[in-house]
C-alpha positions in Angstrom: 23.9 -48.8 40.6 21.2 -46.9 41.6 18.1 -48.6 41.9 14.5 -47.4 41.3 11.2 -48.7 43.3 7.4 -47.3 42.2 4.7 -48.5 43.6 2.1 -49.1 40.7 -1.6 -49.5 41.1 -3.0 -52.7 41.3 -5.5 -51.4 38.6 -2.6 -51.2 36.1 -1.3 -54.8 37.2 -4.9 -56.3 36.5 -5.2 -55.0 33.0 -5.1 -57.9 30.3 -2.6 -56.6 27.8 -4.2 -55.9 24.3 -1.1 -55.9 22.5 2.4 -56.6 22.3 3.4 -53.6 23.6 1.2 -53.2 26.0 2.8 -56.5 27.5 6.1 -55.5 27.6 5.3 -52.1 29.3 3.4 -54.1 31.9 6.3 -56.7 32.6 8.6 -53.4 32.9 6.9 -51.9 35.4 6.8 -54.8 37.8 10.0 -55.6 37.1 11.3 -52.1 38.4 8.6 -52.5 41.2 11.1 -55.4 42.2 13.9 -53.0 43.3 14.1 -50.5 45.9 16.2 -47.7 45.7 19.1 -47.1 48.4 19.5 -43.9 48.4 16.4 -42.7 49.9 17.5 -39.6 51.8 19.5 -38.1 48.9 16.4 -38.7 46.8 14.0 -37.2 49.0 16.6 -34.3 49.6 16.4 -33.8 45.5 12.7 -33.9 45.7 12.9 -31.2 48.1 15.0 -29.1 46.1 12.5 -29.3 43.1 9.3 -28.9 44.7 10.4 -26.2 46.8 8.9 -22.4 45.6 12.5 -21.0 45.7 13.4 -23.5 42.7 10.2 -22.2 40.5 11.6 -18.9 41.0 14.9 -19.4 40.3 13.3 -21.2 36.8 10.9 -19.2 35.8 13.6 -15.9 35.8 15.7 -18.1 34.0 13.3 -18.6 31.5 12.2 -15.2 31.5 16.5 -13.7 31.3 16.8 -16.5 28.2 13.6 -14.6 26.3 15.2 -11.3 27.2 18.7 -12.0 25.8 17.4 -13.8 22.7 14.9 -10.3 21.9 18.4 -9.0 22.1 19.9 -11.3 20.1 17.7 -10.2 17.5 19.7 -6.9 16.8 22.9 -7.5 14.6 24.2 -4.6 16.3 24.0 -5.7 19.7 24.5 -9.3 18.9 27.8 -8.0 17.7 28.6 -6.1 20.6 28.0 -8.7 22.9 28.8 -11.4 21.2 30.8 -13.3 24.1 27.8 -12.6 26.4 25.5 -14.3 24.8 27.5 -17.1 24.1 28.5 -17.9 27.9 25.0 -17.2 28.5 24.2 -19.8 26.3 26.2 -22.1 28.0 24.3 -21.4 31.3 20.7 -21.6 30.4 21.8 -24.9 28.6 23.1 -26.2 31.7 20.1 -25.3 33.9 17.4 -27.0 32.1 19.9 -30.0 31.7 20.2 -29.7 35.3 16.6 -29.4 36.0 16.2 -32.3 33.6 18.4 -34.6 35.4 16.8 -33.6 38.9 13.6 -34.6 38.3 14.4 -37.9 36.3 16.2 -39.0 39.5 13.8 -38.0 41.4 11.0 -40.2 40.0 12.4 -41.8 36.4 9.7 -43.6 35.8 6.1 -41.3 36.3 8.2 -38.2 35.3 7.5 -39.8 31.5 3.6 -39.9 32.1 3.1 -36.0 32.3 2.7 -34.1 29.2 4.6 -31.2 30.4 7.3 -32.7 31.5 7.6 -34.3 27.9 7.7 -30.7 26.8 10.7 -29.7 28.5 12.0 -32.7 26.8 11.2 -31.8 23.5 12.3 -27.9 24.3 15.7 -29.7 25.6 16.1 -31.3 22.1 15.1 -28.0 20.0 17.9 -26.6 21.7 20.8 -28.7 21.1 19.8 -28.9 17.7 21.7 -25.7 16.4 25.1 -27.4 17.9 24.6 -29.8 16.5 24.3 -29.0 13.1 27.1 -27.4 13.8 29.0 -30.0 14.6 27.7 -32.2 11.8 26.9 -29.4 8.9 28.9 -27.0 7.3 28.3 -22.9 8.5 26.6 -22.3 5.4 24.3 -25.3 5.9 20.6 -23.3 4.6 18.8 -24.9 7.3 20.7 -22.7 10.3 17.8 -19.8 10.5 14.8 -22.6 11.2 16.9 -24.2 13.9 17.8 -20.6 15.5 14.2 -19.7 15.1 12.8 -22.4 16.7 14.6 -21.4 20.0 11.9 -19.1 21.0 10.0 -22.4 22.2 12.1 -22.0 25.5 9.6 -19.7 26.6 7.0 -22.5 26.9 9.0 -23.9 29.5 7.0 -21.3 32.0 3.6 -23.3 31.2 5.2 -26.1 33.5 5.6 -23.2 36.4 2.1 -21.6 35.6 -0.9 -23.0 36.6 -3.3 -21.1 35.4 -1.7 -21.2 31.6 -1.9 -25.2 32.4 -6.1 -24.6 33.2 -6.2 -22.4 29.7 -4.8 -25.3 28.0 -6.9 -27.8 29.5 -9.2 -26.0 28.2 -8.2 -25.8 24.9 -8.2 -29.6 24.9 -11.6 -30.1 26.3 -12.7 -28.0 23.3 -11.2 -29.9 20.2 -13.3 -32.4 19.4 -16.5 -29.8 19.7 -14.2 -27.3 17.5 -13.7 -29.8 15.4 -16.8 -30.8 14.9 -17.8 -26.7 14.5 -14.5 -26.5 12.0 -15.8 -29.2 9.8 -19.1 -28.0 9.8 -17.5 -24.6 8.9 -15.1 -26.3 5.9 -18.3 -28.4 4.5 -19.9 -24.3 3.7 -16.8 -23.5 2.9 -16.7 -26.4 -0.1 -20.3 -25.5 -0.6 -20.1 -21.9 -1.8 -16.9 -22.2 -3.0 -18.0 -24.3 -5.8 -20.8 -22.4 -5.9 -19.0 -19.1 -6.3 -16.8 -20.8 -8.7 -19.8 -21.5 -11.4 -20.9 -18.3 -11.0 -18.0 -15.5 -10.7 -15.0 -17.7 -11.4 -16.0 -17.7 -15.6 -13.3 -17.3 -18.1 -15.4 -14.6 -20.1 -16.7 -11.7 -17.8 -15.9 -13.7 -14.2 -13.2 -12.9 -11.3 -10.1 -15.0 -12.0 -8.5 -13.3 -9.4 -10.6 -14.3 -6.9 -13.0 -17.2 -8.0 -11.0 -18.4 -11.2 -10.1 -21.6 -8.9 -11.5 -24.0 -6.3 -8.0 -22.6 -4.2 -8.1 -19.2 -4.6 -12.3 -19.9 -4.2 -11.4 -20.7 -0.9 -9.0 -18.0 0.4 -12.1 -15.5 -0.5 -14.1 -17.4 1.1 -12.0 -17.3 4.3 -11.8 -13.4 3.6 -15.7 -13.3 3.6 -15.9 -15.6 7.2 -13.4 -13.2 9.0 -15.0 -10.1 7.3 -11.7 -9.1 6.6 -11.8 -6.3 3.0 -15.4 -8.2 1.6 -16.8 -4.5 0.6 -13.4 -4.6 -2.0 -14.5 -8.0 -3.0 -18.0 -7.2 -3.3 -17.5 -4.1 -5.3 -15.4 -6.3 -7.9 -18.3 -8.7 -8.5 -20.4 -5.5 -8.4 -18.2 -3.9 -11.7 -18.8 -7.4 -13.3 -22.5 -7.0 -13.5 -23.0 -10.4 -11.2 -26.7 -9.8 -10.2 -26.6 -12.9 -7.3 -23.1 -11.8 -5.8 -24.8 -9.2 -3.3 -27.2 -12.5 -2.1 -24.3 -14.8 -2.3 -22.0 -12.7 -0.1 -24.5 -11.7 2.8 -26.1 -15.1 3.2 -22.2 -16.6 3.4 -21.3 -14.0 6.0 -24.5 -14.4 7.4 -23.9 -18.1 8.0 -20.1 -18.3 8.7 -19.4 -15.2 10.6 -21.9 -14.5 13.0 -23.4 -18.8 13.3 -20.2 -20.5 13.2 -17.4 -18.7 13.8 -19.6 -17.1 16.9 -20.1 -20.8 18.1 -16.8 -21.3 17.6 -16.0 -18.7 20.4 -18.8 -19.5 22.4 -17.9 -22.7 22.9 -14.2 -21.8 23.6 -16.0 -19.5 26.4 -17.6 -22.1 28.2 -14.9 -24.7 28.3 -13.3 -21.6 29.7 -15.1 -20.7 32.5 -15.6 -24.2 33.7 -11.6 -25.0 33.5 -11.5 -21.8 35.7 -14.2 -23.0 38.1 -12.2 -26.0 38.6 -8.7 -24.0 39.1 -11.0 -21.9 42.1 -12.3 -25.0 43.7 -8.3 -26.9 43.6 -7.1 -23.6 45.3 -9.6 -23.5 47.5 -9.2 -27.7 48.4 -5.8 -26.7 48.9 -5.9 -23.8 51.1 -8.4 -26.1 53.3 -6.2 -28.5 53.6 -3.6 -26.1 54.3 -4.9 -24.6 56.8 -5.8 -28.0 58.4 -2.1 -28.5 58.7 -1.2 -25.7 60.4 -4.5 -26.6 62.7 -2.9 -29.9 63.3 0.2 -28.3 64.2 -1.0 -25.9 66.8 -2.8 -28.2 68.6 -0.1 -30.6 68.7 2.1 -27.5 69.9 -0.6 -26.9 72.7 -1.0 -30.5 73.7 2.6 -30.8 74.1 3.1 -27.1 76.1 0.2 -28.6 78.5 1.8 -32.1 78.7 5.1 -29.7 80.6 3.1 -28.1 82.3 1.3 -30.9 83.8 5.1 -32.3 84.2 6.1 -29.5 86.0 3.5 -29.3 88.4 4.6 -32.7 89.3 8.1 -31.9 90.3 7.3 -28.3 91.5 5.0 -27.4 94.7 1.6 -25.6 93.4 -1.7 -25.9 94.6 -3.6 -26.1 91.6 -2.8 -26.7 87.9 -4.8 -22.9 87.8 -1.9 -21.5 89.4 0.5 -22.9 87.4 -1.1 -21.8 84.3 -1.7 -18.1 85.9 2.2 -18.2 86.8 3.0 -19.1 83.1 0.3 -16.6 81.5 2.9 -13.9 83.6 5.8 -14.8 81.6 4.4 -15.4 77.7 4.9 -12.2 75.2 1.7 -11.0 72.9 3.0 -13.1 70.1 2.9 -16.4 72.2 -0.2 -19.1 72.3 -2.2 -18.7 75.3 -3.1 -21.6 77.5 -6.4 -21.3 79.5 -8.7 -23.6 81.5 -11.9 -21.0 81.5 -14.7 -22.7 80.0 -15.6 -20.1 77.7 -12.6 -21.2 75.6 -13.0 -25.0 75.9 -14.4 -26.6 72.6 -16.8 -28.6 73.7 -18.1 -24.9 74.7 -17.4 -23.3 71.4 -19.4 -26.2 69.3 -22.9 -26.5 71.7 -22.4 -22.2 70.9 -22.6 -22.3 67.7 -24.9 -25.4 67.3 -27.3 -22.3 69.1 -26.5 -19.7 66.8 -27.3 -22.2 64.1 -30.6 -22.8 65.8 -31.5 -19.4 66.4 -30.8 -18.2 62.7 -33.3 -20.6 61.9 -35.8 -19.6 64.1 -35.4 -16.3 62.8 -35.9 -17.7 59.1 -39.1 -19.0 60.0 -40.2 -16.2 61.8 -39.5 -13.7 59.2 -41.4 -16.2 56.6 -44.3 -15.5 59.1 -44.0 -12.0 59.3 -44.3 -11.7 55.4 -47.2 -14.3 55.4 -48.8 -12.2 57.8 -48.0 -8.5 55.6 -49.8 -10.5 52.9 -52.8 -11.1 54.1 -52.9 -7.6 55.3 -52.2 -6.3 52.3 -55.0 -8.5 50.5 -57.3 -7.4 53.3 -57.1 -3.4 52.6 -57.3 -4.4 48.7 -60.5 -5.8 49.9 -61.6 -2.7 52.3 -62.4 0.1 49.0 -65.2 -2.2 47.6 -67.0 -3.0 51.0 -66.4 0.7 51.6 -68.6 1.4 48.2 -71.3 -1.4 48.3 -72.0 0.5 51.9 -72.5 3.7 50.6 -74.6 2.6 47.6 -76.9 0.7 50.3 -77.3 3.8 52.4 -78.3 5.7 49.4 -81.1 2.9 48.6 
């Protein structure tokens, strides 16, 4: 039986249950906190496996091969042809995500139900089983066969989980809905507005536009026409044959105020969410490059400690005079590739910082001595702005 231990946050464990539910969830989770898992190495050999940049590769060209063979499976001729290949294929994709599935619940069964993506690939799992089994269940004629084939292209979304900059657009999307939402209503409210408006006055059974303002319905499908600017000169020259004196009014001021106010904020607002999402992405990589390059930081001079540690060893059991001489004998036999260790003080750190605490120094000296210098060309600038009209209340004193 293979056991599962998570450590939750005290946070959660604190948290007075508002509901039933909520105390059930919480009693679930410290009972699995109970148990530890025995099969630590295995799982950690897993978790390898699926965090490892050769296993997004190997996913996302799966993904990618499915959505090639099903835009081949779209060709009756082909599909045919190859029918046999696309059905072992089948069986393979199938058995990948499954695969993939099962890999990451063992890794961590119990947070790998808290991320929205992952509960996409679930969902995407379900979609396609589906159309076996219907199968299965349902008769080859059953009507509802073409939805559940359709419905396969979702596999393709399984790349957002491999993607993080798709993952920053959609954060953005969600950041924006409740602003669109609050733009959308806005936008339905004139919507409602003009469209019974343009039903009193176009949609009349005598001389009006049934087609197009006979309901509140169809009212509102020219009205979406008009917001997207999509064929309103055709509409417009309909209510023009009818004689309607206010239609030219009525169109430009709803264009006016739904295509260039709303539908602009609309995408403006969509822009900044934008940008910031993709400010954010920049900083992350940019966090984790730092800390990247920490690491390997870490690493080298753990190397270097433990190549000078030897060496110290080895002047110990060996006859040198000096540790210098042991480090130049050493320095004889490293390749250009290798790291260097040397004891000249021009490459101690202590060195390096006090250097460039002084070049931090000097630049600002050099700030405040170039503020100087432009104080000083602006006073001498004001100064021969001043010399022309000492230079003419001279001359007009001479001539007295």
């Amino acid at each position: 039986m293979v056991r599962v231990s998570q450590q939750l946050d005290s946070s959660q464990l604190r948290v007075v249950p508002s509901s039933l539910l909520d105390t059930a969830s919480v009693a679930l989770y410290t009972q699995f906190n109970k148990y530890k898992r025995k099969d630590r190495q295995c799982r950690a050999f897993v978790q390898r496996i699926v965090t490892s940049q050769l296993f997004k590769i190997v996913m996302i060209s799966t993904v990618s091969l499915n959505a090639f063979f099903m835009v081949l499976w779209t060709s009756y001729k082909i599909r045919y042809q190859l029918f046999r290949v696309f059905e072992i294929s089948e069986v393979i994709f199938v058995s990948i995500y499954a695969s993939e599935f099962s890999m990451k619940v063992y890794v961590d069964p119990i947070d790998y139900w808290r991320d929205g993506y992952n509960l996409l690939d679930v969902a995407i799992i379900i979609i396609i089983f589906i159309p076996h089994i219907l199968r299965k269940v349902k008769d080859k004629h059953y009507p509802y066969f073409n939805i559940a084939d359709g419905i396969q292209s979702l596999r393709i979304l399984k790349l957002i989980t491999y993607s993080r900059g798709i993952r920053t657009l959609i954060t953005a999307v969600g950041q924006t809905v409740y602003t669109v939402a609050s733009v959308l209503t806005l936008l339905f409210v004139l919507m409602y507005i003009f469209a019974i408006l343009g039903f009193c006055l176009f949609g009349t059974t005598e001389k009006g536009d049934q087609s197009n303002w006979g309901n509140l319905a169809v009212a509102f499908f020219t009205l979406f026409s008009l917001a997207t600017v999509d064929g309103w000169t055709n509409l417009q020259e309909q209510l023009d044959k009818r004689n309607f004196s206010l239609s030219r009014g009525f169109t430009i001021t709803f264009i006016l105020l739904a295509s260039f106010i709303f539908l602009s904020m609309f995408v403006g607002v969509m822009i900044m969410h934008t940008e910031d999402s993709i400010k954010k992405f920049e900083r992350e990589l940019m966090l984790e490059r730092h800390v990247t390059l920490m690491e390997e930081k870490q690493v080298i001079l753990k190397r270097q400690q433990e190549e000078v540690s030897q060496l110290m060893h080895r002047q110990r059991n060996v006859d040198y005079k000096s540790f210098s001489e042991l480090v130049e004998n050493f320095k004889k036999t490293l390749r250009h590739t290798d790291p260097m260790v040397l004891d000249d003080f021009g490459t101690s750190l202590p060195f390096i910082d006090v250097y460039l605490f002084t070049l931090d120094n000097q630049d600002a000296t050099i700030n405040k001595l170039q503020g100087l210098y432009y104080e000083i060309v602006h006073v001498l600038g004001l100064m021969l702005e001043e010399q022309p009209g000492k230079a003419q209340s001279s001359r007009k004193a001479r001539k007295k």
